[in-house]
C-alpha positions as CSV (number, residue, x, y, z in Angstrom):
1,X,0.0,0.0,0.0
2,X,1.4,3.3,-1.2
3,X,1.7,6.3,1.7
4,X,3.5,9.3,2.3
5,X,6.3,9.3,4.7
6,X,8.6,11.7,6.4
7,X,11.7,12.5,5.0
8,X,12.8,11.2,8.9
9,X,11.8,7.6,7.9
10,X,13.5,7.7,4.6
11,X,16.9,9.1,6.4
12,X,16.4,6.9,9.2
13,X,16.1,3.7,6.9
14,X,19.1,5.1,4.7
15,X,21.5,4.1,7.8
16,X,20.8,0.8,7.0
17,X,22.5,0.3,4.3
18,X,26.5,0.9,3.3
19,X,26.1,3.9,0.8
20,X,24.5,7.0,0.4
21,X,22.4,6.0,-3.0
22,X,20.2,3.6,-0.4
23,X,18.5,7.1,0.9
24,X,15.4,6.9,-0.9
25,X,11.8,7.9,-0.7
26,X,9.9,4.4,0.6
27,X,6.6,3.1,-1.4
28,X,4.3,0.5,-0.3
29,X,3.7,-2.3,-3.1
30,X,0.7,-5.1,-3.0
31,X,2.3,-8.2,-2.5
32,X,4.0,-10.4,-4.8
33,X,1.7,-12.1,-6.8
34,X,1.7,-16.0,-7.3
35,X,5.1,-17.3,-8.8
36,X,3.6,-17.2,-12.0
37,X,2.4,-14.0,-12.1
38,X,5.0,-11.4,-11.7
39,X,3.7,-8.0,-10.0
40,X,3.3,-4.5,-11.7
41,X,5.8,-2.6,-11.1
42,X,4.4,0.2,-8.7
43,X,4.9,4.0,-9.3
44,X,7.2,6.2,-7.1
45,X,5.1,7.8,-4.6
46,X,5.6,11.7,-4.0
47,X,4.4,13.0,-0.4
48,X,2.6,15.7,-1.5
49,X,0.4,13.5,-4.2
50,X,0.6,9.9,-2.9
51,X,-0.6,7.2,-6.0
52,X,-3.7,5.2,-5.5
53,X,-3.5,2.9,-2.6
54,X,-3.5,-1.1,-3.9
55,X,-3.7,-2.4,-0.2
56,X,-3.3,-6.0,1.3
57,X,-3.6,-8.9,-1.1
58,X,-5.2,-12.0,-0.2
59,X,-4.3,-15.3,-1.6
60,X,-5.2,-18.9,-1.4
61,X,-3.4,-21.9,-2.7
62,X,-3.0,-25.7,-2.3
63,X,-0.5,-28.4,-3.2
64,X,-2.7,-30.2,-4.6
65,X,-6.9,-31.0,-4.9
66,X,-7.0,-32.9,-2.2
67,X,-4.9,-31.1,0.1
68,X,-6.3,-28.1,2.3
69,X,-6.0,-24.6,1.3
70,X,-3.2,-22.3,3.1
71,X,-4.4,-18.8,2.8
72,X,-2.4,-15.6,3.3
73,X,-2.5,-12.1,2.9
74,X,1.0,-9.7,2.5
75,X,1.5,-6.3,2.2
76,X,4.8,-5.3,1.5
77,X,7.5,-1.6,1.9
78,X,10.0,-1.3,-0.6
79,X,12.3,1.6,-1.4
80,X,11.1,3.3,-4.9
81,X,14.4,3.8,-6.8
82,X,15.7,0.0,-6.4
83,X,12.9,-1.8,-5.1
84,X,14.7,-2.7,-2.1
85,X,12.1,-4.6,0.6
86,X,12.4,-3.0,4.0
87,X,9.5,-4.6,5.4
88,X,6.8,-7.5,4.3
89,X,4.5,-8.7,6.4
90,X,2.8,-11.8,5.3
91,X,-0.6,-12.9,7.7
92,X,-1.2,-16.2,7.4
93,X,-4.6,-19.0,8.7
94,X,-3.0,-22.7,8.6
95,X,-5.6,-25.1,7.6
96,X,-5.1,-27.0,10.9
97,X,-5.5,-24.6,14.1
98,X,-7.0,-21.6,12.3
99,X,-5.0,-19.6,14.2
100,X,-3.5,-16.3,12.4
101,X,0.0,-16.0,12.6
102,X,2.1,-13.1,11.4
103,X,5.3,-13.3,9.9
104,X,7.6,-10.0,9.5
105,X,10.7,-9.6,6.9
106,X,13.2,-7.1,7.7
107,X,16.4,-6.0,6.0
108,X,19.8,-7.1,6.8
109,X,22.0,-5.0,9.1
110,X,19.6,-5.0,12.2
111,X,20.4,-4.8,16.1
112,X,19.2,-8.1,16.7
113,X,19.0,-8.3,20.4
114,X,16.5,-5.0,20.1
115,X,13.4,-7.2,17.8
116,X,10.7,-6.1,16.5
117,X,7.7,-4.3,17.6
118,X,4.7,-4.0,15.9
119,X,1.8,-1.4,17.1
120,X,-1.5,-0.4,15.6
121,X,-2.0,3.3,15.7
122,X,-0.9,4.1,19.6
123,X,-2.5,1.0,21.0
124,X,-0.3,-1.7,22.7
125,X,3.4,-2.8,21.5
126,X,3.7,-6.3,20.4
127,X,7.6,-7.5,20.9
128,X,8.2,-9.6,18.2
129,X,11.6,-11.4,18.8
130,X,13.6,-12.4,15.3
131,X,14.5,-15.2,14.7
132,X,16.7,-15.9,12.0
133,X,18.0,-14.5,9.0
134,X,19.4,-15.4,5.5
135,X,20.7,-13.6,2.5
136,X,16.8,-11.9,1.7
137,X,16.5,-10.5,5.1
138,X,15.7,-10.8,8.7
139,X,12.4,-12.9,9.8
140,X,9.9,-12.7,13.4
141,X,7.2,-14.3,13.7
142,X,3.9,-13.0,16.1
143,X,0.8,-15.4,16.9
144,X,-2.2,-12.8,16.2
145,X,-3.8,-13.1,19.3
146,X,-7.7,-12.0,19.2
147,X,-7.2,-8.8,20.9
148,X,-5.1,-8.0,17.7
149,X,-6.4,-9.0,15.1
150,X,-9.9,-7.1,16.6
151,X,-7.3,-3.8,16.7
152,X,-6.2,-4.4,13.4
153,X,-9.3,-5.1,11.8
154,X,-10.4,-1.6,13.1
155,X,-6.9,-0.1,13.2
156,X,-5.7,2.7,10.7
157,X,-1.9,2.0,10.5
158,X,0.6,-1.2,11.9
159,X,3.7,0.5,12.8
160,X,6.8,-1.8,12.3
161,X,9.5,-0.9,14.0
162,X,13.0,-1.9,14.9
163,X,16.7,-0.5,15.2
164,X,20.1,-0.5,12.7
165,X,23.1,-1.4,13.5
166,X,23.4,2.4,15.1
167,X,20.5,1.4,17.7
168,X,18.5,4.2,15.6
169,X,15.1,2.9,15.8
170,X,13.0,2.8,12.7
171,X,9.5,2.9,12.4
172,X,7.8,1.7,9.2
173,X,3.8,3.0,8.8
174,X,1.7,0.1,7.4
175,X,-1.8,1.5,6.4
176,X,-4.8,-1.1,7.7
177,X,-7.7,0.5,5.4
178,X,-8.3,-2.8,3.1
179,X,-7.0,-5.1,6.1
180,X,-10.6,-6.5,7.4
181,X,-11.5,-7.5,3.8
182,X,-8.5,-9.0,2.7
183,X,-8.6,-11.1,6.6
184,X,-12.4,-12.5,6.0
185,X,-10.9,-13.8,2.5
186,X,-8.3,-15.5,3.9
187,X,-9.8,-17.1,7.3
């Protein structure tokens, strides 16, 4: 989901990376689409006229007919000039508990030992501890317990936030406008 943010956020997320081309304006894209289907490649966004807002995608899929369906719903934060992801967070229902689960990508070059936290507009911090990254980023996984998922169901904006190497802590705004339809597909 495409939204304007402060030329704070874009410096503060430029730290994260080794050179100065990384500072960047930050865009919001839908999700990746099925393997298959590549995404659109999303316009830059400019602050003072933001470009229509895709929002969460919800998908469904199964390995094959007679297995159960795993559903999930992304939304993703990428920088505009390289496409860089500095945040995707991917919502998923397993067919077996029903039980919603978040997980969180974040780039490389993180204080570890600080986390994650994730907050819907000033309501309670969630601490999302990570736990383990690779070569496309950093990962934490939250259960979305039902006080939650009510808060983002109603919520305006999941704010993702955790610190660089500097300890600079970096919050990333995730708009929650589309997030209640894109959930009933997917539960």
């Amino acid at each position: 989901m495409k939204t304007p943010v402060s030329l704070a956020i874009v410096l503060a997320v430029a730290t994260l990376a080794s050179g100065p081309s990384f500072a960047q304006s930050l865009k919001s894209n839908p999700p990746r689409a099925a393997q298959n289907n590549p995404a659109p490649a999303a316009p830059h966004v400019d602050s003072a006229n933001p470009a229509p807002q895709p929002g969460w995608a919800a998908r469904c899929s199964s390995a094959s007919r007679a297995a159960p369906l795993e559903c999930a719903m992304e939304q993703t934060a990428v920088l505009s000039k390289t496409g860089q992801l500095v945040v995707l967070i991917n919502i998923r229902v397993p067919s077996d508990t029903h039980a919603p689960v978040a997980l969180v990508q974040l780039p490389l070059g993180l204080n570890l030992p600080g986390g994650a936290k994730l907050q819907v507009d000033e309501g309670k911090i969630i601490d999302a501890q990570i736990q383990t990254c690779e070569a496309r980023g950093c990962y934490a996984s939250v259960a979305i317990a039902p006080d939650l998922l009510a808060a983002l169901r109603s919520g305006k904006q999941l704010k993702v936030s955790f610190q660089n190497l500097g300890k600079e802590t970096i919050t990333i705004p995730m708009p929650l406008a589309d997030y209640a339809a894109a959930y009933d597909r997917i539960k």
